[in-house]
VEXDREN-2710 file (C-alpha; in Angstrom, 1 decimal):
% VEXDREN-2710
k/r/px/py/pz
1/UNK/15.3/-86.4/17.9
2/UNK/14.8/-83.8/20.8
3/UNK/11.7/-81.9/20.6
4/UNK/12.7/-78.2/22.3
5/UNK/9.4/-76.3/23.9
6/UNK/9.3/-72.9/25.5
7/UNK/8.7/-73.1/29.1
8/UNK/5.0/-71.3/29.9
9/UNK/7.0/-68.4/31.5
10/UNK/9.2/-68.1/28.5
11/UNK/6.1/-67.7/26.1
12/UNK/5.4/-64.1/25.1
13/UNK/1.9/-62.8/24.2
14/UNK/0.6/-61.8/20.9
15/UNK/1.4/-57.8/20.5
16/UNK/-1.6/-55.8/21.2
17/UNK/-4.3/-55.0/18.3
18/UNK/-4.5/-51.7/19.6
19/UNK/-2.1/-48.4/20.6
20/UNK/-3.0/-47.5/24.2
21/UNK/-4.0/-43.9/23.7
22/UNK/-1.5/-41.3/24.4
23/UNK/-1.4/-39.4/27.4
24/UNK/-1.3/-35.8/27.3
25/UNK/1.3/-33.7/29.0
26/UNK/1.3/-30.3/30.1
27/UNK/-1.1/-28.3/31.8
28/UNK/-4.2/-29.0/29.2
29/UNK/-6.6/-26.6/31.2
30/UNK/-4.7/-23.4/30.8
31/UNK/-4.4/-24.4/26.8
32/UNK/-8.2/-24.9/26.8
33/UNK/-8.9/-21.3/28.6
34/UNK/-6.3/-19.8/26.6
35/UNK/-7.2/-21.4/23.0
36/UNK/-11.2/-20.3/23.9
37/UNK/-10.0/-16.7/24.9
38/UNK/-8.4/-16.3/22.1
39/UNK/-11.5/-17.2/20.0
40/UNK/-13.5/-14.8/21.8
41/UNK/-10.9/-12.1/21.3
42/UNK/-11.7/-13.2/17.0
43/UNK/-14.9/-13.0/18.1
44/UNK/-15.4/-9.4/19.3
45/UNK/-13.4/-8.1/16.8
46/UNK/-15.3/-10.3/14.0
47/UNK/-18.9/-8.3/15.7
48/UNK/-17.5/-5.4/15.4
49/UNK/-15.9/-5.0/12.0
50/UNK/-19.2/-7.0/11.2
51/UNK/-21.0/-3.7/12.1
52/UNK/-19.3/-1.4/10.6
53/UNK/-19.6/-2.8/7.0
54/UNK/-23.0/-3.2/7.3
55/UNK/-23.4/0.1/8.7
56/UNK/-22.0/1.2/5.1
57/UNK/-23.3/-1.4/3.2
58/UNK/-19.8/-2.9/1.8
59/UNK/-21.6/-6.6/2.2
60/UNK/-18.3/-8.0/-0.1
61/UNK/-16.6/-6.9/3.0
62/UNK/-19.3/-8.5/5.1
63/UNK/-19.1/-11.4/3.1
64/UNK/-15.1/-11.8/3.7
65/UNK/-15.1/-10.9/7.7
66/UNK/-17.7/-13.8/8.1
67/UNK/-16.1/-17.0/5.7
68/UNK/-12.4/-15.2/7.6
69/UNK/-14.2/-15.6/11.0
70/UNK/-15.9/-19.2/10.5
71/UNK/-12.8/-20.5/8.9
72/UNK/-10.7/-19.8/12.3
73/UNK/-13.4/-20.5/14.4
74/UNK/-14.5/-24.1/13.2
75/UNK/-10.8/-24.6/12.7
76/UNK/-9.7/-24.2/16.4
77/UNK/-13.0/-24.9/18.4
78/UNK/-12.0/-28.7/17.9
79/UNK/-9.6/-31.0/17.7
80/UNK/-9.8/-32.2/14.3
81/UNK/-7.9/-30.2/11.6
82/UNK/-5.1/-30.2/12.9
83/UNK/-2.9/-29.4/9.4
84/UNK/-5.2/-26.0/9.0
85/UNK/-4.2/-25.2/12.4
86/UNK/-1.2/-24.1/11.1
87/UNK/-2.0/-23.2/7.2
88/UNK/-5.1/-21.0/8.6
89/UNK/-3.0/-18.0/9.4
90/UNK/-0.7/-17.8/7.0
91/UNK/-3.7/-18.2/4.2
92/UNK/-5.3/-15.2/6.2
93/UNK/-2.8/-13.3/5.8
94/UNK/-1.5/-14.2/2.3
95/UNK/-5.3/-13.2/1.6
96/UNK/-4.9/-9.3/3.6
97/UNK/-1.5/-8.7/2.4
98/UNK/-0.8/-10.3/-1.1
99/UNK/-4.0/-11.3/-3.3
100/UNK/-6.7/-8.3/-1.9
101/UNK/-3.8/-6.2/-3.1
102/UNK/-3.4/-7.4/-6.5
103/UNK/-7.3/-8.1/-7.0
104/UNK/-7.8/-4.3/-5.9
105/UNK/-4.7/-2.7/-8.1
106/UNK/-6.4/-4.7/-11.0
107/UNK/-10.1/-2.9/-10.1
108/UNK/-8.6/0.2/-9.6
109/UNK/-7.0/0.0/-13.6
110/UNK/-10.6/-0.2/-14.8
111/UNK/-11.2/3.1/-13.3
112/UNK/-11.3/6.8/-13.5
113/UNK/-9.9/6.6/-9.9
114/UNK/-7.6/10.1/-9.5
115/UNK/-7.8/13.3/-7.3
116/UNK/-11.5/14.1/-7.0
117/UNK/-13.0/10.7/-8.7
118/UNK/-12.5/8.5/-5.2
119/UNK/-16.4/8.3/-4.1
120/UNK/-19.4/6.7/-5.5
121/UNK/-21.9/9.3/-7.3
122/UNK/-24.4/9.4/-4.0
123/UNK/-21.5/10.3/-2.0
124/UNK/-20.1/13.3/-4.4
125/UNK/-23.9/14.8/-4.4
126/UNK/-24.0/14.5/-1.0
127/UNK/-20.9/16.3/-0.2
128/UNK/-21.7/19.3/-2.7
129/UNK/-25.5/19.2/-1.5
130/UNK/-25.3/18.4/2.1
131/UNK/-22.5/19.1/3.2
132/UNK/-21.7/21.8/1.1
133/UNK/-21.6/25.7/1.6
134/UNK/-25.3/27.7/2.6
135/UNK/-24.9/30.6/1.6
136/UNK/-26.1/33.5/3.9
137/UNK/-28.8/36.0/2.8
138/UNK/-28.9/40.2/3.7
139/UNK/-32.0/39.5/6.1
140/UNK/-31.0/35.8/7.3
141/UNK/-32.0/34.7/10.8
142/UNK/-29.3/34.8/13.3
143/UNK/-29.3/32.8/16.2
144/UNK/-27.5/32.5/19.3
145/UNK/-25.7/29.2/19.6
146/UNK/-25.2/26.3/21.9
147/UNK/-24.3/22.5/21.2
148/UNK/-25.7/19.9/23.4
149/UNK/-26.0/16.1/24.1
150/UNK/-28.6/14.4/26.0
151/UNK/-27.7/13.4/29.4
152/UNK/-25.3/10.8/30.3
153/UNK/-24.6/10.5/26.5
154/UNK/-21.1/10.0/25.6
155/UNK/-20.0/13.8/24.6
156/UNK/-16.8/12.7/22.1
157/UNK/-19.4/10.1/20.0
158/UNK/-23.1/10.9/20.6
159/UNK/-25.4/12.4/18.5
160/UNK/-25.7/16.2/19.2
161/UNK/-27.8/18.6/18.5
162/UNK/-28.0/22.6/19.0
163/UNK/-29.8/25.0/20.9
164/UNK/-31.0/28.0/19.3
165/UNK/-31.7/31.5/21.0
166/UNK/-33.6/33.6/18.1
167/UNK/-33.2/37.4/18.3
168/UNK/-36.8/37.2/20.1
169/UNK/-35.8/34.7/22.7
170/UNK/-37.5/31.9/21.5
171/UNK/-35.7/28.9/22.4
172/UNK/-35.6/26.0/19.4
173/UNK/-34.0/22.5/19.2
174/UNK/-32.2/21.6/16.1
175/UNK/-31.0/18.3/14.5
176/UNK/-30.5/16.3/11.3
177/UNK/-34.4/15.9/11.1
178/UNK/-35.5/19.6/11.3
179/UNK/-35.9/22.5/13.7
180/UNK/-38.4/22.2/16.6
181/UNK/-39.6/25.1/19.5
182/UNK/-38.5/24.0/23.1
183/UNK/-40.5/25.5/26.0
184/UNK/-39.3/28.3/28.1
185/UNK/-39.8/26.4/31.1
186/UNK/-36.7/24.0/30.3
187/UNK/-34.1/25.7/29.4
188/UNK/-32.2/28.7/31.2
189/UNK/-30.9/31.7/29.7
190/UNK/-27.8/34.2/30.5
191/UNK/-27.3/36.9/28.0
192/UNK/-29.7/35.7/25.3
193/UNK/-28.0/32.4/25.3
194/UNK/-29.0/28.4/27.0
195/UNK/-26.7/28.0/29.5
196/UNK/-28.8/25.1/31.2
197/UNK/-31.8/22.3/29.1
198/UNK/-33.7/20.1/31.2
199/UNK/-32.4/16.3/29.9
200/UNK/-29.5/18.0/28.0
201/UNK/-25.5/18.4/28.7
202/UNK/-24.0/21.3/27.2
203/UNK/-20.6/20.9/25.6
204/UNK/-17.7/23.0/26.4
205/UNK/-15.3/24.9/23.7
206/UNK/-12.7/22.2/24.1
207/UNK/-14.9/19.0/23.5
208/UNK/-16.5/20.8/20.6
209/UNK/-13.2/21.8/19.1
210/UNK/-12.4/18.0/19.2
211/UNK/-15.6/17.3/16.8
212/UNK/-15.1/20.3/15.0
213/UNK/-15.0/18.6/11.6
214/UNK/-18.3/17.2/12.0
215/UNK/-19.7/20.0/13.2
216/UNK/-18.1/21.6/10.6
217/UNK/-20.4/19.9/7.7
218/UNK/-23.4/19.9/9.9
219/UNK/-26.5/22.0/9.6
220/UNK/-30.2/22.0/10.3
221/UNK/-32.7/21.8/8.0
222/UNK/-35.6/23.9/7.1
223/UNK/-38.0/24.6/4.9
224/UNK/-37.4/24.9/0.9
225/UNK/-33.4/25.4/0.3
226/UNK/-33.0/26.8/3.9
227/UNK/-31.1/25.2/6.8
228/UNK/-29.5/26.7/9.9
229/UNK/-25.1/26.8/9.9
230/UNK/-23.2/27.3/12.5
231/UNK/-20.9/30.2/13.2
232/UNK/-18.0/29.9/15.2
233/UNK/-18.8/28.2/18.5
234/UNK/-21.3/30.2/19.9
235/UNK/-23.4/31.9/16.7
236/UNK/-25.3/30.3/13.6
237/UNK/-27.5/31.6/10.6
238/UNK/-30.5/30.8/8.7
239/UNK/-29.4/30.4/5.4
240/UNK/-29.5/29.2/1.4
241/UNK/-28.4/26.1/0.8
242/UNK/-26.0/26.6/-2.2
243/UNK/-26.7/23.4/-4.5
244/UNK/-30.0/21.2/-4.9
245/UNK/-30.1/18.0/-6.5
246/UNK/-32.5/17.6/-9.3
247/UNK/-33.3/13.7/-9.2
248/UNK/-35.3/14.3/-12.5
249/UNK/-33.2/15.3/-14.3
250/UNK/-29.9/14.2/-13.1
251/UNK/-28.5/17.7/-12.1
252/UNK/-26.9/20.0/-9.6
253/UNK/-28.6/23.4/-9.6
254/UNK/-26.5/26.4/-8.4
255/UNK/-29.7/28.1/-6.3
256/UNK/-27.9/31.6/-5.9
257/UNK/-26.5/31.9/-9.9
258/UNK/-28.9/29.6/-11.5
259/UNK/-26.1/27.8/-13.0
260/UNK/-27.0/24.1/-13.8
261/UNK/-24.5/21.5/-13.8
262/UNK/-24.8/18.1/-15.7
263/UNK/-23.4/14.9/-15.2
264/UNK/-20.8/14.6/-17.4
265/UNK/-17.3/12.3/-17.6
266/UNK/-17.8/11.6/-13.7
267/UNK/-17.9/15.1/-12.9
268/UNK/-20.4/18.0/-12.7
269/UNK/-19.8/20.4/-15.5
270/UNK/-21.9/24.0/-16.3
271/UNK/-23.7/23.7/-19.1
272/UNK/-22.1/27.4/-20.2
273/UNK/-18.8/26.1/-19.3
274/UNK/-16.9/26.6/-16.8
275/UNK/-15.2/24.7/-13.9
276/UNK/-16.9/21.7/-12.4
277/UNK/-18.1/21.0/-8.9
278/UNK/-15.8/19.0/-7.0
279/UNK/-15.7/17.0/-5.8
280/UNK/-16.7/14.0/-8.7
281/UNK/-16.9/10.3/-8.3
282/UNK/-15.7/7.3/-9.8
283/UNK/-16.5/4.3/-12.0
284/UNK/-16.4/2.0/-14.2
285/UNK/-14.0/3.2/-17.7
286/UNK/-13.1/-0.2/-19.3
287/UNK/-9.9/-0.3/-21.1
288/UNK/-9.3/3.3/-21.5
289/UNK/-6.5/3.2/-18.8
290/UNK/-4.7/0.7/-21.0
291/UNK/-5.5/2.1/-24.2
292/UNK/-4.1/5.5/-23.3
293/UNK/-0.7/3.7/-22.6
294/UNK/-1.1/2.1/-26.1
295/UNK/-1.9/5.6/-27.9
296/UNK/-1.5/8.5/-26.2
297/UNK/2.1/9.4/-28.0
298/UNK/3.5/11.2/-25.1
299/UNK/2.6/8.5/-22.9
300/UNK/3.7/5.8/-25.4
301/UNK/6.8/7.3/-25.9
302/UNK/7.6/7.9/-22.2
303/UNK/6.6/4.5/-21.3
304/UNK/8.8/2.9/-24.1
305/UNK/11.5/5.2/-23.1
306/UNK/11.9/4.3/-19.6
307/UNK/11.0/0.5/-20.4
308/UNK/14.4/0.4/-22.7
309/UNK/16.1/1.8/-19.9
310/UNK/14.8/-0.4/-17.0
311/UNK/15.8/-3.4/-19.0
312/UNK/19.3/-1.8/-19.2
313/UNK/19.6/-0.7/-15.9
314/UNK/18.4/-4.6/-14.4
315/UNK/20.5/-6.2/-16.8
316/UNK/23.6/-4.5/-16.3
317/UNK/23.0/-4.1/-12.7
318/UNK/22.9/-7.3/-12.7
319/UNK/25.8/-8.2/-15.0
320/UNK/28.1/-5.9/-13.3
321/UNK/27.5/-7.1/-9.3
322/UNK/27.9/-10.7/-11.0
323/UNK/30.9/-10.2/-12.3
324/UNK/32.3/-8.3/-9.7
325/UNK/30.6/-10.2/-6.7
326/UNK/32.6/-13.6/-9.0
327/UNK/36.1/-12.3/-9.6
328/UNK/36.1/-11.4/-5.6
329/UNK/35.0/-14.7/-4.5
330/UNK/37.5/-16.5/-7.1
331/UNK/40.6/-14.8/-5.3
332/UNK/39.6/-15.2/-2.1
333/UNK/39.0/-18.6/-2.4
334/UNK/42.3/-19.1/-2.5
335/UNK/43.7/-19.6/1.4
336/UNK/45.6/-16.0/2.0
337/UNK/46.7/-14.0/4.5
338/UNK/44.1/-11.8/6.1
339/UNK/41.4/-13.9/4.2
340/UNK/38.6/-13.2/6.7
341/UNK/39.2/-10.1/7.8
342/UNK/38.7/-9.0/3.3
343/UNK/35.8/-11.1/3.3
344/UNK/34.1/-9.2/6.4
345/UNK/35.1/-5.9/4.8
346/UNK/33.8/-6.9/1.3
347/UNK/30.0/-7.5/3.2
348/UNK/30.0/-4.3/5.0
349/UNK/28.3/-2.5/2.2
350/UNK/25.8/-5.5/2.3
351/UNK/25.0/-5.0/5.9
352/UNK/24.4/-1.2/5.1
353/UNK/21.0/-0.1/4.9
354/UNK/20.2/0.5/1.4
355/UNK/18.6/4.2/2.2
356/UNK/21.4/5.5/3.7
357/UNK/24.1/4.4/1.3
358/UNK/21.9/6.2/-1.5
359/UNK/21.7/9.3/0.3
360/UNK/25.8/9.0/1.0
361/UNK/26.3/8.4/-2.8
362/UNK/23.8/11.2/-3.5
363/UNK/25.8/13.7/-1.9
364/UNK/29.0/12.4/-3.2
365/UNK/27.7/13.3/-6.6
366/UNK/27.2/16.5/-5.9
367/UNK/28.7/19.0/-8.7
368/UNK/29.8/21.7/-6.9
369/UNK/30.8/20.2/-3.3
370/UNK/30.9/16.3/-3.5
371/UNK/33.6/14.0/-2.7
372/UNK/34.0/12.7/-6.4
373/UNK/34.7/15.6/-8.0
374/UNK/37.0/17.1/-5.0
375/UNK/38.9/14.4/-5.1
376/UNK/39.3/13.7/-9.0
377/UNK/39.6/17.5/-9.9
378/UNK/36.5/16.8/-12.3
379/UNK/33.9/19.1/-13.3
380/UNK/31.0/16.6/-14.0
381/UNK/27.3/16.8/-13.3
382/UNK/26.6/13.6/-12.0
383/UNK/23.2/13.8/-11.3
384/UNK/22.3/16.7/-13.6
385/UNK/23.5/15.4/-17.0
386/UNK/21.5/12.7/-18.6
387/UNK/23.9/10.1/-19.1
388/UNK/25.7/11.0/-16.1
389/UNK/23.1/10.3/-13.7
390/UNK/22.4/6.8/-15.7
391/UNK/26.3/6.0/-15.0
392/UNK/25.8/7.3/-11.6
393/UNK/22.7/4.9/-10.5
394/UNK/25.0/1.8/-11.9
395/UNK/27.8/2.5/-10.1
396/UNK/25.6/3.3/-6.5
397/UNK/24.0/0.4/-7.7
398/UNK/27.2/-2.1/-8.2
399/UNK/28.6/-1.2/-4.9
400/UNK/25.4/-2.1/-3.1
401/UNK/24.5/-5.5/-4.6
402/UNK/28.2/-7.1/-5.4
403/UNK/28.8/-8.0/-1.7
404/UNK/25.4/-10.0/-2.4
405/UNK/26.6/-11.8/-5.1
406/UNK/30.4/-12.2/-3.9
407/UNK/28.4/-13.8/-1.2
408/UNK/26.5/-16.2/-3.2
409/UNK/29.4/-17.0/-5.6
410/UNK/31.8/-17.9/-2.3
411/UNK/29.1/-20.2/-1.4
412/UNK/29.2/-21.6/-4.6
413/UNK/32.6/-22.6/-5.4
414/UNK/33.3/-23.9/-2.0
415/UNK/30.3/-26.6/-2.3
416/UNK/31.3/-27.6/-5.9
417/UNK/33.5/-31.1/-6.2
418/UNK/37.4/-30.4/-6.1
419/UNK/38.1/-33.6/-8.1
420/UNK/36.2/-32.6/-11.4
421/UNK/38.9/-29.7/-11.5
422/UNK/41.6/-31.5/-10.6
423/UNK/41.1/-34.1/-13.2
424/UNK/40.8/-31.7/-16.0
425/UNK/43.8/-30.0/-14.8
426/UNK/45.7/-33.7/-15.0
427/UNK/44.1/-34.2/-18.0
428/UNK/45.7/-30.9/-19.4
429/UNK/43.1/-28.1/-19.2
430/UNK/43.8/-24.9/-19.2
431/UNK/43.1/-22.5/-15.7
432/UNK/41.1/-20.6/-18.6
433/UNK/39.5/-23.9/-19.5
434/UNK/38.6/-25.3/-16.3
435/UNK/36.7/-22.1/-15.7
436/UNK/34.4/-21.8/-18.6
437/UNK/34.1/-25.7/-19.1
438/UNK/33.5/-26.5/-15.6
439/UNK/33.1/-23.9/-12.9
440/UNK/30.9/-21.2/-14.7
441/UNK/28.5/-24.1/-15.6
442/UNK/28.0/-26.0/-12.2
443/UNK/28.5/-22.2/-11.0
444/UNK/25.3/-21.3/-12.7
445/UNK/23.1/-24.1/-12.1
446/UNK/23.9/-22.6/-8.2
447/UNK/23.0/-18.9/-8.5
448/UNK/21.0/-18.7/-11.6
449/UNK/17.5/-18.5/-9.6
450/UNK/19.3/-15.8/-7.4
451/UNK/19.9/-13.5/-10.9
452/UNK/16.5/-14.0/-12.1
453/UNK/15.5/-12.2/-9.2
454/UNK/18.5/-10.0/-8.5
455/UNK/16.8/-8.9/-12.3
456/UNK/13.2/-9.2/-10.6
457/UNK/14.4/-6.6/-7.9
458/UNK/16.5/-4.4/-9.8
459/UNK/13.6/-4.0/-12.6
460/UNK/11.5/-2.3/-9.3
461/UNK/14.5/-0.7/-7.9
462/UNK/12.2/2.2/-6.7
463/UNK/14.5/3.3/-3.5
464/UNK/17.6/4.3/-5.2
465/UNK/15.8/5.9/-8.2
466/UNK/13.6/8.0/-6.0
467/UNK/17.1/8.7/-3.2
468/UNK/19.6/9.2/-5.4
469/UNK/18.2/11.0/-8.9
470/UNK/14.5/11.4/-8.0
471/UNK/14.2/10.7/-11.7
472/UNK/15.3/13.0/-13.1
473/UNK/17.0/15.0/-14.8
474/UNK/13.8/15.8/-16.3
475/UNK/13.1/17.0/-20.0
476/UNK/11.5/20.8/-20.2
477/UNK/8.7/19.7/-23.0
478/UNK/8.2/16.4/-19.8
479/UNK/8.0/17.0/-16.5
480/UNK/6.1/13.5/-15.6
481/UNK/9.0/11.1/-17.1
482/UNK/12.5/11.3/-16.4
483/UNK/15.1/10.2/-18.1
484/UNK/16.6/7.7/-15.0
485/UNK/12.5/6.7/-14.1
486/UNK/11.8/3.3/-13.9
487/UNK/8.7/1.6/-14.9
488/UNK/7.8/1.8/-10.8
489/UNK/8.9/5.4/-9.9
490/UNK/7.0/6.9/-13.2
491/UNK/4.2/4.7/-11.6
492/UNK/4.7/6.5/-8.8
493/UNK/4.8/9.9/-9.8
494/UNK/1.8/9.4/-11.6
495/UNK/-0.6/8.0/-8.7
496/UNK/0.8/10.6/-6.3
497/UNK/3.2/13.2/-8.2
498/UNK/2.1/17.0/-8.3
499/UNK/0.6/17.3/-11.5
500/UNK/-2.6/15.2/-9.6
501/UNK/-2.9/11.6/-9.0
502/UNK/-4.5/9.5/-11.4
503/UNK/-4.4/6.2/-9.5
504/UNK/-6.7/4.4/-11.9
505/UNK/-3.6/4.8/-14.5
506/UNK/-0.7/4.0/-12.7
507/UNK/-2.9/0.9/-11.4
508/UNK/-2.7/-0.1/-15.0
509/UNK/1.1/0.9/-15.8
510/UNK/1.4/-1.6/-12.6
511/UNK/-0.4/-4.5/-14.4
512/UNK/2.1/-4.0/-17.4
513/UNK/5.2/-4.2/-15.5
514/UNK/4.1/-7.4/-13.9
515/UNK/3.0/-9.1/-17.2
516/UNK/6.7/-7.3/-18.2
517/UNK/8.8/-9.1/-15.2
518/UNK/6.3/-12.4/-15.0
519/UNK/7.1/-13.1/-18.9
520/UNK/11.4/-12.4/-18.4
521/UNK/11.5/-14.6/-15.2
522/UNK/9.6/-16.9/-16.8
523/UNK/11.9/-16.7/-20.0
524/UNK/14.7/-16.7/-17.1
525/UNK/13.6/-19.4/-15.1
526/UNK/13.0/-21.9/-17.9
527/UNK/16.8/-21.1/-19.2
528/UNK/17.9/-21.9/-15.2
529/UNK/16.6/-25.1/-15.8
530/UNK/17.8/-26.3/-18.6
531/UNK/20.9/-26.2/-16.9
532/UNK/20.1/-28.0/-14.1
533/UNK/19.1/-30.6/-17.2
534/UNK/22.5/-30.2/-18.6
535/UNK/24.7/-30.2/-15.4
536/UNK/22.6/-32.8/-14.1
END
């Protein structure tokens, strides 16, 4: 018996305990300046948006800039983390663009928020107090004006103030804290007005026309209810301010009529009547938004209305690009002459931008001079005639999304298993019964997370409505609801239509139709999978 041994140079060596540790390639240096640039870039712009809510006091906003700016920071000042690296950003923005959005439309439905209710109360008393019109008196004081900043202050953002020649040649200095005399010795005169002030730079008519809006609301006060306005760009007045604030008793006095105004439903109403200051503020209203959708009857009715129709126009949008989109895909799945050149055309719509294909429809349903009625010899108002218009938007509608769904479908049937329809052809089957026993189900399990939100997308169809029908027609007795609206473009017209925005209701109409789409794609959804279970 022959004992075999490795010769010393054929032994190998135990594999090392340890990896060596990777080397690093590239040019690590210029990734260290650029990773620490970039943080200082976050930096800066962290300090400065830092500043500027503080400066107003929005310390939520504070409070978001700094966990935002700590987050990046203590993510990509090391080298640990490295999944949040990339999940960082994205979050971020998923944060800006997605949930502040939805957190703020559901604040915004618990809210009087409209035209003239978009400030907090201390900001509507201090645009009717402060800022507001003084009112000029038959003996008022008039001054000869000049605007000045001090020296080697920036003239398009430093604070200003004015230099006032009285009808007596006293020279005085005004600002936001009062009204002060300067001495004659420091300023020059030409033609009763400062030309020249020791430690001052006067402003010219062109960078004073670029501030003109805050010079605009600016004044100097003085004693009592008087406070010095500009006039033009070279005169002002001592005059009356208009409206004083009555802290005691929670009111706005009219100081020329008398009239007193009370705080009353956000808004500063006479206590004769009459119309109320503007502008008023907003807050807090509860469910009020809600319940007016729940019992107002106009609004009820309109909302129920369009809500029947926005299911109908989704559904059969849907239905009808389906069964198109299918029957196109069937026959051409077939090999046939020019069978690529159809399929092309058949996606041209697809590759259309939606906008201009409603404005094309939209003037080919014109009564008197579109292409439809030229060509058929018909007399119908498409877009004028309610049930018209309704056909109209499905068939715009159909042509735009079928080539999406023909798409789909062609995908579809050419990924599904030849030899299940073979062998119930063999076995007998009908083409009839091949189809609905075997192709429409494993079709379905396919695309029926695409029609869910084909539905999802057609039930907030907002840019044909508002291209092609605007809405309307619209009933006399209800100019607000029309009778093509959806859910989204009534929304619409109410947070920004004529008749006044009330953004605190449409926030809330908003809030219904997601809890109206989140329940049917759920509903939807749950049906998609139990076909998957079946087909599976």
């Amino acid at each position: 018996m022959t004992i075999l041994q490795k010769r010393p140079e054929q032994a190998t060596t135990a594999p090392p305990t340890t990896r060596p540790p990777l080397r690093r390639t590239g040019n690590g240096g210029l990734g260290i300046v650029i990773r620490y640039l970039m943080l200082a870039i976050v930096l800066a712009v962290a300090i400065q948006a830092l500043s500027i809510t503080v400066a107003n006091e929005q310390w939520w906003a504070s409070a978001l800039v700094l966990a935002a700016t700590l987050a990046v920071v203590g993510t990509y000042a090391t080298r640990r983390a490295v999944p949040l690296k990339y999940l960082i950003p994205g979050i971020l923005l998923m944060l800006m663009f997605q949930i502040y959005p939805v957190f703020y439309t559901f604040y915004t439905a618990f809210t009087n928020a409209s035209d003239g209710h978009t400030i907090s109360k201390e900001e509507s008393i201090e645009a009717i107090t402060v800022d507001g019109p003084i009112v000029e008196g038959q003996n008022a004081d008039r001054f000869a004006l000049s605007i000045a900043v001090a020296d080697g202050a920036d003239p398009n953002t430093s604070p200003f103030v004015y230099l006032l020649v009285g009808d007596d040649g006293t020279v005085f200095l005004g600002d936001e804290s009062g009204i002060a005399s300067l001495p004659d010795s420091s300023v020059t005169l030409d033609d009763g007005k400062v030309t020249a002030a020791d430690g001052f730079t006067l402003l010219n008519g062109v960078q004073i026309n670029d501030r003109s809006g805050e010079f605009d609301a600016f004044s100097v006060p003085l004693d009592g209810d008087e406070a010095v306005k500009k006039i033009g760009l070279s005169e002002a007045f001592a005059g009356t301010v208009q409206y004083r604030y009555d802290e005691a008793t929670d009111t706005i006095v009219d100081t020329v009529s008398g009239t007193v105004f009370v705080a009353e439903n956000a808004s500063w109403v006479p206590e004769d009547g009459g119309p109320t200051l503007a502008p008023g503020w907003k807050q807090f209203v509860g469910v009020d938004n809600f319940a007016k959708v729940l019992t107002n009857d106009t609004v009820r009715n309109s909302f129920i209305g369009i809500l029947i129709w926005n299911i109908a126009f989704a559904g059969l949008s849907v239905l009808t690009t389906f069964a198109l989109g299918l029957l196109l895909a069937i026959v051409l799945n077939r090999k046939m002459i020019g069978q690529r050149l159809t399929r092309s055309l058949l996606l041209l719509p697809y590759a259309l931008p939606g906008f201009i294909t409603a404005l094309v429809w939209a003037s080919m349903y014109n009564k008197d001079f579109g292409l439809i009625n030229n060509l058929t010899g018909l007399d119908v108002n498409w877009l004028g005639d309610v049930w018209w218009a309704k056909v109209a938007l499905l068939v715009t509608n159909l042509w735009l999304g079928f080539p999406y769904m023909f798409l789909i479908c062609t995908g579809a049937l050419q990924s599904m298993p030849a030899n299940l329809t073979e062998a119930a052809i063999v076995d007998g089957a009908s083409p009839w019964r091949v189809f609905r026993s075997i192709t429409v189900p494993m079709l379905m399990v396919a695309i029926a997370p695409m029609l869910v939100a084909s539905f999802a997308f057609n039930f907030n169809n907002f840019t044909l409505i508002f291209l092609l029908t605007e809405g309307g027609p619209f009933p006399a007795d209800n100019p607000s609801a029309g009778a093509t609206d959806l859910l989204i473009s009534y929304t619409y017209r109410l947070a920004f239509g004529d008749g006044g925005s009330q953004f605190g209701f449409a926030a809330a109409i908003s809030i219904f139709i997601f809890i109206i789409v989140a329940i049917l794609s759920i509903s939807s959804f749950k049906r998609a999978l139990s076909l998957e279970e079946v087909n599976s």
